[in-house]
C-alpha positions as CSV (number, residue, x, y, z in Angstrom):
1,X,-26.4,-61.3,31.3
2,X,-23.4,-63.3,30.2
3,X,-20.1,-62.1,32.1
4,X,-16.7,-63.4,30.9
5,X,-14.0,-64.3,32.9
6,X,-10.8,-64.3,31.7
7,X,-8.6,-67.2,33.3
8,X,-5.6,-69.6,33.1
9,X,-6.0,-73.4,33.0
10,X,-6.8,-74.5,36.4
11,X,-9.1,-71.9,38.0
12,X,-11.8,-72.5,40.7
13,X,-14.9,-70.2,41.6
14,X,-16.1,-68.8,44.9
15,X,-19.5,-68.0,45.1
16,X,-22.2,-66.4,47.6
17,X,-25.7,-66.3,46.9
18,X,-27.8,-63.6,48.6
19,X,-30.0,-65.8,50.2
20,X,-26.7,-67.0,52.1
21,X,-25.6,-69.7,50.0
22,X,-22.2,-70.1,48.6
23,X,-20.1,-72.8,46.9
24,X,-16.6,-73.7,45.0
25,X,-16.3,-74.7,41.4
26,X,-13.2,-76.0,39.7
27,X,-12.3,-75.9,36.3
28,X,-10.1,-77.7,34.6
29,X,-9.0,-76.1,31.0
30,X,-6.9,-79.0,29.8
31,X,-9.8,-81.2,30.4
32,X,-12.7,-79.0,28.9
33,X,-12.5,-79.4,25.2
34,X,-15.9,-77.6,24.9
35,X,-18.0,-74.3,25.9
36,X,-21.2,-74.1,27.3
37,X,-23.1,-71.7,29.6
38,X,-23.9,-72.8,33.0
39,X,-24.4,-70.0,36.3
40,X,-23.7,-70.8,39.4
41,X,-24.0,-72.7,41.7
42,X,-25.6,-75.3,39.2
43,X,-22.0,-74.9,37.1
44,X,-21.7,-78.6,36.5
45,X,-18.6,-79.3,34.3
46,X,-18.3,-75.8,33.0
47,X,-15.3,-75.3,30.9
48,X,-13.6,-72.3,29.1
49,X,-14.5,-71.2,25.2
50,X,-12.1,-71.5,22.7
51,X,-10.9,-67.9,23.7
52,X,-9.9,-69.4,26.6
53,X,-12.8,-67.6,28.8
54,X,-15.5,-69.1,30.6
55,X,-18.9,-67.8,29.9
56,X,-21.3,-67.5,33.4
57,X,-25.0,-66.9,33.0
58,X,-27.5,-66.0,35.7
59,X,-25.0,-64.1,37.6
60,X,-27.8,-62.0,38.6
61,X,-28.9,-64.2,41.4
62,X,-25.1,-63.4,42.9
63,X,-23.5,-60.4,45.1
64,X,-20.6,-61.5,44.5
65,X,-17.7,-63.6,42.2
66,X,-14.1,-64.2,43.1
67,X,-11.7,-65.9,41.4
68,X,-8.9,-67.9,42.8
69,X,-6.5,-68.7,39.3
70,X,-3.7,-70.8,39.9
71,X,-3.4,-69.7,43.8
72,X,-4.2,-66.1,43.0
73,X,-7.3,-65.2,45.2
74,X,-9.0,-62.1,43.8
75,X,-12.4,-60.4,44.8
76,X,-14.4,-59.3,42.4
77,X,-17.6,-57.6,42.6
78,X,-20.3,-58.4,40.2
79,X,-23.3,-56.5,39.5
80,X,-25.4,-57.3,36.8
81,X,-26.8,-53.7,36.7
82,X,-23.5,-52.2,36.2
83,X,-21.8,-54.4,33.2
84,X,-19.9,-57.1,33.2
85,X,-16.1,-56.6,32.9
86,X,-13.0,-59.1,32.9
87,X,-11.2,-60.2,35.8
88,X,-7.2,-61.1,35.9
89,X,-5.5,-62.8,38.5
90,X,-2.7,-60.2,39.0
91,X,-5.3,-57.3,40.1
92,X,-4.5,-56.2,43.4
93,X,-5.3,-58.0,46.5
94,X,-4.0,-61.5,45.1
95,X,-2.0,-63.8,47.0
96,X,0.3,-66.4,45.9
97,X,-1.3,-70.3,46.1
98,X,0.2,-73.7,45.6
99,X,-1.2,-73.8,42.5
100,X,1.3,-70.7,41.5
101,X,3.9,-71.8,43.4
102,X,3.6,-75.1,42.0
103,X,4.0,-73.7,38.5
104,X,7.3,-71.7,39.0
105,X,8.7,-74.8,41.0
106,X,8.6,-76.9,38.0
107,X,11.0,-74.2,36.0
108,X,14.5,-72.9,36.3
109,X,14.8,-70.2,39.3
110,X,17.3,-68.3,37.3
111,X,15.2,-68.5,34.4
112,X,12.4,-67.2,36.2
113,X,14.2,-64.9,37.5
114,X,16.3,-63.8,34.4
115,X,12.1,-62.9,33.2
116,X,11.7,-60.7,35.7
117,X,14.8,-58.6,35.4
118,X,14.4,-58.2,31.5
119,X,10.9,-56.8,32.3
120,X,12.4,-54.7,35.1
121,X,15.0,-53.3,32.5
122,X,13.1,-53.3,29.5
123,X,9.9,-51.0,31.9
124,X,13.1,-48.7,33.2
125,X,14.2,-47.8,30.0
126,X,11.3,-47.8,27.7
127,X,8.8,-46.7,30.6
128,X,10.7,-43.4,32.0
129,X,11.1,-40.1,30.7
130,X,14.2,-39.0,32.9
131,X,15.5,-35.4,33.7
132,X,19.0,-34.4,32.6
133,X,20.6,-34.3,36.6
134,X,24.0,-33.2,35.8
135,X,23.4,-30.0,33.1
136,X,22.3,-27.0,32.7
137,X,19.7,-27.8,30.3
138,X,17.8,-29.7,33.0
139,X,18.1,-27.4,35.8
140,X,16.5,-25.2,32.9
141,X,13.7,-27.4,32.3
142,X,12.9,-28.3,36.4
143,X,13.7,-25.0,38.0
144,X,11.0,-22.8,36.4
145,X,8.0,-25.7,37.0
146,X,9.7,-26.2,40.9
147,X,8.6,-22.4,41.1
148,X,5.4,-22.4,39.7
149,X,4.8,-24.6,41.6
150,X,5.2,-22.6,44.9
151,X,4.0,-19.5,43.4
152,X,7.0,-17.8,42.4
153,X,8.3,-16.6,45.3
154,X,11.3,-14.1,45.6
155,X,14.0,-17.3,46.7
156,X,12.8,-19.7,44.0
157,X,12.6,-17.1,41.5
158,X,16.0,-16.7,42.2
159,X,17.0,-19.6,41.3
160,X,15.1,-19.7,38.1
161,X,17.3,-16.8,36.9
162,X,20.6,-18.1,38.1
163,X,19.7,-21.2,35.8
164,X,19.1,-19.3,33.0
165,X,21.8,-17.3,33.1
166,X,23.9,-20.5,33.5
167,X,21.9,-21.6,30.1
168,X,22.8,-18.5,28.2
169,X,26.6,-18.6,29.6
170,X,26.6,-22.2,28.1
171,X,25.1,-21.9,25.0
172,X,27.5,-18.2,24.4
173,X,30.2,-20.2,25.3
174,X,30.0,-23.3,23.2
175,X,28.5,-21.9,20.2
176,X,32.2,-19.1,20.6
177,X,34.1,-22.0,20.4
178,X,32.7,-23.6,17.6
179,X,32.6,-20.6,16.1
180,X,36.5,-20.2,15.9
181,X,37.5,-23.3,15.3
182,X,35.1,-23.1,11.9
183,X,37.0,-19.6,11.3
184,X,40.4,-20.9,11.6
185,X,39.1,-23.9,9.2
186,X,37.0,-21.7,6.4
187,X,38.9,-18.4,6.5
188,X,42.5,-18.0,8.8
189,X,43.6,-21.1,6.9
190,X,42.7,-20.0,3.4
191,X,44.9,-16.7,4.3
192,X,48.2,-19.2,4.4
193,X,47.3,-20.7,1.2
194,X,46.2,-24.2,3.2
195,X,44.3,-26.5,0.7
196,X,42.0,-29.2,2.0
197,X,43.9,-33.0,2.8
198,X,40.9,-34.9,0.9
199,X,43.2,-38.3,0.2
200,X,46.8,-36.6,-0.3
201,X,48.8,-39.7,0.8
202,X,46.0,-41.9,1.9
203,X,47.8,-44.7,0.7
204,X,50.8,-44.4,2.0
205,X,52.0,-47.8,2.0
206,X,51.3,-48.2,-2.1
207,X,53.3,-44.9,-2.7
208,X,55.2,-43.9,-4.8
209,X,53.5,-46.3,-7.4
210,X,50.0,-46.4,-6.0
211,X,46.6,-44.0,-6.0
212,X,46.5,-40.8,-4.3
213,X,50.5,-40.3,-4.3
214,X,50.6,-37.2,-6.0
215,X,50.9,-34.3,-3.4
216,X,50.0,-30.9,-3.3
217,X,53.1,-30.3,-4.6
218,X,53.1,-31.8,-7.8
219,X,55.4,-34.5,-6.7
220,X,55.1,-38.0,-6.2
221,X,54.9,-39.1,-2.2
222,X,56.9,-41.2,-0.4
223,X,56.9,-42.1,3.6
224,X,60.5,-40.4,3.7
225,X,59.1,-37.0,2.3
226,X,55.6,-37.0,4.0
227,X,55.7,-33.8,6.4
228,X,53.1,-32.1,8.7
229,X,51.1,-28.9,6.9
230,X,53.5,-26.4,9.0
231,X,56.6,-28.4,7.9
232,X,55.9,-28.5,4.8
233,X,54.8,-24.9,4.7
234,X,58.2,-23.5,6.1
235,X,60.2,-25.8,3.8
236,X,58.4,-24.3,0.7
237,X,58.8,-21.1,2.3
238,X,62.7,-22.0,2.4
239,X,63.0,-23.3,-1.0
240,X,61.0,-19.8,-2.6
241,X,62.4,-18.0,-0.9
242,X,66.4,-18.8,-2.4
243,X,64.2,-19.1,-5.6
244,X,63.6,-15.1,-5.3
245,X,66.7,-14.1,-3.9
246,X,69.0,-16.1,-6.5
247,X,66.8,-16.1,-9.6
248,X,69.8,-17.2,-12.0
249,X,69.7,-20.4,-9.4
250,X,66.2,-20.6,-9.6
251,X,66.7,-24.0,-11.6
252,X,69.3,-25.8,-9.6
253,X,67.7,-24.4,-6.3
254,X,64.5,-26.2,-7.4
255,X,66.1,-29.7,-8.2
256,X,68.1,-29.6,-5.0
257,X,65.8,-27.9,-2.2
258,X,63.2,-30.7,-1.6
259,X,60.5,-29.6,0.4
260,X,59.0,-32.8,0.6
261,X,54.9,-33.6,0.6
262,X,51.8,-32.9,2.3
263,X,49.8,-35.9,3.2
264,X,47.9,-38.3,5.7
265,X,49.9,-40.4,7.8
266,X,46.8,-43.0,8.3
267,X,43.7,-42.9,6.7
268,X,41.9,-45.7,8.2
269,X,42.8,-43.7,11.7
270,X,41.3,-40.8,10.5
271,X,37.9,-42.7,9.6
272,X,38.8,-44.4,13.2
273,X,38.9,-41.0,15.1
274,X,35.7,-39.4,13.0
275,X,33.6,-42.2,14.2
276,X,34.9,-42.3,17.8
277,X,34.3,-38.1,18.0
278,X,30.9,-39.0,17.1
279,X,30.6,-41.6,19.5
280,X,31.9,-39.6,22.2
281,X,29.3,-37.2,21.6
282,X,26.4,-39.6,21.2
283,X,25.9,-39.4,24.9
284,X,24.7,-35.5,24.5
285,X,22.3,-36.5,21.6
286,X,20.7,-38.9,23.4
287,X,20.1,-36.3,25.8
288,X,18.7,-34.5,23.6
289,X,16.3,-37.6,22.9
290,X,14.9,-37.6,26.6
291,X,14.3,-34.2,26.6
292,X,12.2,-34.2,23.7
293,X,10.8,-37.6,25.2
294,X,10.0,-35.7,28.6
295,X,8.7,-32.5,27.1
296,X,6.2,-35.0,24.5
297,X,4.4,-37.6,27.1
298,X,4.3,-35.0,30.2
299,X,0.4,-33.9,30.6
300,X,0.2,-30.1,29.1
301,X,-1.4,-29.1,32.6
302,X,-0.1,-27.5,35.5
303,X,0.8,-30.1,37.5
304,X,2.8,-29.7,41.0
305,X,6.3,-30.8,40.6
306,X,7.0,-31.3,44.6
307,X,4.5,-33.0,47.0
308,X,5.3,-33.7,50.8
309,X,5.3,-37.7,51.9
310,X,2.3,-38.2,53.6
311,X,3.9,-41.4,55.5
312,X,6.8,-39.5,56.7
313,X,4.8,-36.1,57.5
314,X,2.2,-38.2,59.3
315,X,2.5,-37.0,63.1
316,X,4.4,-33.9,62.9
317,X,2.8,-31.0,64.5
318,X,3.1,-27.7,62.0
319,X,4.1,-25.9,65.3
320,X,7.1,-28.6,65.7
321,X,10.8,-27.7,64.1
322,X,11.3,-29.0,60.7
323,X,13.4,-32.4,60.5
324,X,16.6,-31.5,59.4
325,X,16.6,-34.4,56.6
326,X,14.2,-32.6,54.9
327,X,14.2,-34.7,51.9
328,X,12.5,-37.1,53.1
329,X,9.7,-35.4,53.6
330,X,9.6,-32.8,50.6
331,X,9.4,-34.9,47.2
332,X,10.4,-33.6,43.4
333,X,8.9,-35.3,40.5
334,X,8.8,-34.6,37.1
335,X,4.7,-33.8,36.3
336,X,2.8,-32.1,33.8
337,X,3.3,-27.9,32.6
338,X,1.4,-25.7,31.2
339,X,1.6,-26.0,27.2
340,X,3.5,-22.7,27.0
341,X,6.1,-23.8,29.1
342,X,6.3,-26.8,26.5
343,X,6.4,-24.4,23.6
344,X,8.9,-22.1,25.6
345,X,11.5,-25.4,26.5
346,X,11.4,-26.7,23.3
347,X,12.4,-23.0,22.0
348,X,15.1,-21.9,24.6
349,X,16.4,-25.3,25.4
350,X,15.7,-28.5,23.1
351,X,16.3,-26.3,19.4
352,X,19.3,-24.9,21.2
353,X,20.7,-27.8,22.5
354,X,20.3,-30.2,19.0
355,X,21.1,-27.5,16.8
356,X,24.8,-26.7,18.8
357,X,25.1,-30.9,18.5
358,X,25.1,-30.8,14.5
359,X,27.0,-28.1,14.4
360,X,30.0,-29.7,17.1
361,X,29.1,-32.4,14.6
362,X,29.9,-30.6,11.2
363,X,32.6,-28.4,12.6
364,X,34.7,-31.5,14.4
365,X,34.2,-33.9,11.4
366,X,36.1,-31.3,9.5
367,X,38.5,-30.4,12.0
368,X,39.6,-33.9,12.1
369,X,39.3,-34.6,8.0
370,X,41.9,-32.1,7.8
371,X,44.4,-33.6,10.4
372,X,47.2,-35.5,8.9
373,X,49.1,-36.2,11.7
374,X,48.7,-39.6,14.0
375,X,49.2,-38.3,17.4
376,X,46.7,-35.0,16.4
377,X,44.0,-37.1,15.5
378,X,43.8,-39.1,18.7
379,X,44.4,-35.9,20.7
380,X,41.5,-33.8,18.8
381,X,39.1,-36.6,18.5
382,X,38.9,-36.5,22.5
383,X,39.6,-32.7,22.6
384,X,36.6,-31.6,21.0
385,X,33.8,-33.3,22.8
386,X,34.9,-30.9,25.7
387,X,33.1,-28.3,23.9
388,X,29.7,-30.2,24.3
389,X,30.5,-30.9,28.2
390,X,30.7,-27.1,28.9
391,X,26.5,-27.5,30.3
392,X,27.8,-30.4,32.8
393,X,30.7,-27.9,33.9
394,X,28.8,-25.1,34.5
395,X,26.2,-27.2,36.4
396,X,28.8,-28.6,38.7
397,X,30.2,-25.4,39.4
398,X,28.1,-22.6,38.8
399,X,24.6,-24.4,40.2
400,X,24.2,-24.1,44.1
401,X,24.3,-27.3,46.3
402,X,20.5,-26.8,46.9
403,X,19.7,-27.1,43.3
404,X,22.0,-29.9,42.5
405,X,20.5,-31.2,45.8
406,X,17.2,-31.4,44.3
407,X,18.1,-32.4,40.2
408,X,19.8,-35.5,42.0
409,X,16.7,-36.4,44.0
410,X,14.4,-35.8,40.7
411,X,11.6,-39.0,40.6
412,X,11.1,-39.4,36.9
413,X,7.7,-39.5,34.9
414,X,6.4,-42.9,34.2
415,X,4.4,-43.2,30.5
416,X,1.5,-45.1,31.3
417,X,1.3,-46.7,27.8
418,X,4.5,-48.9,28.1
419,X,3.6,-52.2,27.0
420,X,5.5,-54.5,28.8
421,X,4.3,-57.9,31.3
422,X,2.3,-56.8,34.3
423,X,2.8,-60.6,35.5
424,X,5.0,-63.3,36.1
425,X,3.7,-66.1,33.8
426,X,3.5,-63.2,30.9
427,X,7.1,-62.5,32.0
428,X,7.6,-66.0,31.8
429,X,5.8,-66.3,28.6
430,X,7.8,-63.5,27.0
431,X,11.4,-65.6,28.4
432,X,10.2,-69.0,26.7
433,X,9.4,-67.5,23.7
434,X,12.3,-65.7,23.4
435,X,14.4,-68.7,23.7
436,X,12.9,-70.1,20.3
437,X,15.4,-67.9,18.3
438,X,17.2,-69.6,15.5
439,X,19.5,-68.7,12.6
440,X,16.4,-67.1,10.3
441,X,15.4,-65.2,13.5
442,X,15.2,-61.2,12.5
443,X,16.0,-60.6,16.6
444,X,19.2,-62.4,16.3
445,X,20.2,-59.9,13.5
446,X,18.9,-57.3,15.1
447,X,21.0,-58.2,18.5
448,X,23.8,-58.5,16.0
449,X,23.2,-55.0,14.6
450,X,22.7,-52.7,17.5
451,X,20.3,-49.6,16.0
452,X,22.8,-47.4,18.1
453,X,26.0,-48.5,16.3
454,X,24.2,-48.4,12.9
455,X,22.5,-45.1,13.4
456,X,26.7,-43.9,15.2
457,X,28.5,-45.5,11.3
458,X,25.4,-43.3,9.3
459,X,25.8,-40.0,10.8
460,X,29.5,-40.6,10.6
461,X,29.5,-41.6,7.3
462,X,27.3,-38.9,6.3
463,X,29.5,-36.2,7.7
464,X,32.4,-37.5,5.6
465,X,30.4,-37.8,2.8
466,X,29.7,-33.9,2.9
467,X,33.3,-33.2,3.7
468,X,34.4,-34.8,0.5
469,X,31.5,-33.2,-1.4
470,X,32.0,-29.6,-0.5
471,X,35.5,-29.3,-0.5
472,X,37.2,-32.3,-2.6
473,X,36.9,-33.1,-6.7
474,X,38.1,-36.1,-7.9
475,X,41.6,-37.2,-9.4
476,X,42.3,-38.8,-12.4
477,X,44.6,-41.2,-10.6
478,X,41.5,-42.2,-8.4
479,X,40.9,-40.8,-5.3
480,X,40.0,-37.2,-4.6
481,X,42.1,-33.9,-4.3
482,X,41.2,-30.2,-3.0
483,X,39.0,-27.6,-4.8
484,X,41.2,-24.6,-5.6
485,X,41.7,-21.8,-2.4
486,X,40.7,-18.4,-2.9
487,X,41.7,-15.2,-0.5
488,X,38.9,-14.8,1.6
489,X,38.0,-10.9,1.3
490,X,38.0,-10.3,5.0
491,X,39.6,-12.0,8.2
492,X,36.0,-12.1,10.0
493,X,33.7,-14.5,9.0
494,X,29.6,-13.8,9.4
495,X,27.6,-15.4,11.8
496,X,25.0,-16.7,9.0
497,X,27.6,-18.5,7.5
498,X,29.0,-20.4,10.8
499,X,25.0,-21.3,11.7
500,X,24.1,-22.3,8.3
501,X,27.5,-24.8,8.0
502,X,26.0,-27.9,8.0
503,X,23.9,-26.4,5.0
504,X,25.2,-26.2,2.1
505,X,27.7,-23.5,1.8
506,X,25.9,-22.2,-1.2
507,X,23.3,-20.6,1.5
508,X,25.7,-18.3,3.3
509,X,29.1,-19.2,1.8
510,X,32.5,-17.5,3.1
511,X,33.1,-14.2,0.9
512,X,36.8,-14.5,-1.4
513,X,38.6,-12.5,-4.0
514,X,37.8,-14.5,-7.1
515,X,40.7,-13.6,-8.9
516,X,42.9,-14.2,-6.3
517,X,43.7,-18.1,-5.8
518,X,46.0,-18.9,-3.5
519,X,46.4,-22.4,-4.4
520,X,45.6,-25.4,-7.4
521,X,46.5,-28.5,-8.0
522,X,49.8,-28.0,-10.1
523,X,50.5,-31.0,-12.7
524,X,52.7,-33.8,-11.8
């Protein structure tokens, strides 16, 4: 049988005969342009194929190989009846040699090093499925498995029903909120005859002369008659009103009561403040990205989810008191569940939690498209994202100090498939290829281009594209102005309609009195 050997440059071979013989044979790659098949001990000049392997014939005769690779001494069993199989010099049980050392000493230390921690970093975040520690929507996920796991006793079932509890209190709670801000934007508003801000006064500094400088008025903008929505409300309020009390007026009352314009104070703040709300709230998505990560590459069998450390249990009598760090004897991991606790997380938890994201999503990029006023957009950019950061409240206040105890002390799930170095020189290898970038390298673009940032500018963009698509038309000036407002036919709006927003409203839309507008664009 032919056995292959898979080995660096400079490798030598250990070898016992089972009539007591045994021998060394060094191999020199660099120096061996050729292949041939020679067994030991008669090896000769043996030197590695063009594969870089060597080929050994009449391994029969042997009990045993090992290998010692540039100062890595592995044993390897060989048995010709069992197969032959490759053999690495970073299996376990190898020790570092001269020859190794001798390698590395020839290169930077803080390049070797710098190899080492990208692998590290690369195998932590690509090699992990991690458990949300801080939210509800964790303790959801862990709690019910930590109790399956000891049988479902009375005090861990406990705590499984405190969690979801906390899970429904969360999800009543943010999806309430959203839920009346989207009122106050599709139906309160609608009641006082507020049209949508679309680009009323979005270039400010070109008015009166410039695009978009026609208010909702009818009259030109300026930066001296640019008011808030409730300012200018109550001054046309003022000004109609003296228009219906003194009707014979009603002309000179209109050409000397300016109420001044509707408008945006910035637009490029407003673009500003809908890309840092979804910024702020990227944090929760990706959340949302490790559950679905966790719930996918976990094994779909019951698995236990706490173990006790053997090292630390070793010598304790069962009749002696329990230690009072008892942490470091009880372990939680995150382990495989039963498929229909898969299906059951993914329906109670991971829909719930993505779905209340696009909606926060939808709902905030409106709220803030419709702010004109500087300080307001700042403030309700950070204001919203409290809404998503009601789960890490509750946790923090609602969970007990035994169940945070054990979310914080969580060991998280490696994948076995991440394909990173398992060595030094292929760490090494991976560092001295990277540094052969150039200007036509696709990496250095890619560095340049973050997929986070791009993926942060689409969703952003995307949510302003369907702001300006459901509720804005375009001017003849250039730019675009609001649809006409309609009296919505009741106060209350329908839940379909708030869970369907970021469909299109022709799905669910908000009922209104068609013949009752409460607002157009008037001519200039």
């Amino acid at each position: 049988s032919v056995i292959h050997l898979a080995l660096p440059a400079t490798s030598h071979f250990l070898w016992a005969g089972r009539g007591g013989g045994s021998g060394r044979h060094s191999v020199d790659a660099a120096r061996c342009p050729t292949a041939f098949e020679s067994g030991p001990p008669s090896m000769g000049a043996a030197c590695p194929g063009r594969d870089g392997k060597i080929p050994v014939s009449g391994i029969e005769a042997y009990e045993a190989v090992s290998v010692e690779s540039d100062g890595d001494f592995v044993p390897a069993a060989f048995n010709a009846r069992e197969g032959a199989r490759d053999v690495r010099p970073q299996q376990r049980g190898a020790r570092a040699g001269p020859s190794r050392r001798g390698f590395l000493s020839e290169r930077d230390p803080g390049e070797v090093a710098a190899s080492k921690a990208m692998t590290f970093l690369r195998r932590r975040e690509q090699g992990f499925c991690v458990l949300d520690r801080n939210s509800v929507y964790g303790a959801a996920v862990a709690l019910p498995q930590l109790a399956r796991t000891a049988g479902w006793p009375l005090s861990w079932t406990g705590l499984v029903i405190r969690t979801y509890v906390s899970l429904v209190l969360n999800l009543g709670l943010q999806g309430f909120l959203l839920y009346m801000v989207s009122k106050d934007e599709r139906v309160m508003s609608k009641f006082a005859g507020q049209m949508h801000l679309c680009d009323f006064g979005a270039h400010l500094d070109l008015c009166p002369g410039g695009p978009n400088c026609v208010g909702p008025g009818g009259t030109r903008i300026t930066p001296a008659r640019l008011y808030s929505w409730e300012m200018w409300s109550t001054r046309v309020y003022v000004r109609d009103a003296l228009m219906a009390l003194f009707p014979d007026k009603a002309q000179d009352i209109y050409d000397n009561v300016d109420p001044g314009e509707y408008g945006l104070e910035s637009y490029f703040l407003r673009l500003t403040c809908c890309f840092l709300f979804v910024l702020f709230l990227w944090r929760d998505l990706l959340g949302s990205q490790e559950l679905a990560s966790l719930l996918y590459h976990v094994p779909g069998k019951a698995e236990p989810w706490m173990y006790e450390d053997e090292d630390a249990a070793e010598g304790v009598s069962p009749s002696e008191p329990l230690p009072d760090a008892g942490g470091d004897v009880v372990k939680f991991k995150v382990a495989g569940m039963p498929v229909y606790w898969k299906v059951l997380n993914v329906l109670t938890v991971f829909i719930p939690k993505v779905y209340l994201w696009f909606l926060a999503v939808d709902v905030g990029m409106v709220f803030l498209m419709e702010t004109s006023d500087i300080e307001a957009m700042i403030i309700n950019a950070v204001a919203l994202n409290f809404v998503l950061s009601i789960d890490e409240i509750l946790c923090s206040a609602l969970m007990s100090p035994m169940v945070r105890h054990m979310l914080d002390n969580f060991e998280d799930f490696a994948i076995s498939n991440c394909a990173e170095p398992t060595s030094t020189e292929e760490a090494f290898e991976r560092h001295l290829n990277d540094k052969g970038w150039g200007l036509w390298s696709p990496e250095l673009y890619f560095q340049l281009f973050p997929p986070r940032l791009i993926c942060m500018c689409a969703i952003t963009g995307f949510f302003i594209f369907k702001y300006y698509s459901e509720h804005c038309i375009a001017s003849a000036e250039g730019g675009f102005v609001s649809n006409e407002i309609k009296m919505p036919s009741s106060s209350q709006m329908g839940v379909l309609s708030f869970l369907f927003e970021p469909f299109p409203a022709v799905l669910f839309p908000v009922e209104t009195v068609d013949n009752e507008v409460q607002w157009h664009m008037p001519p200039e």
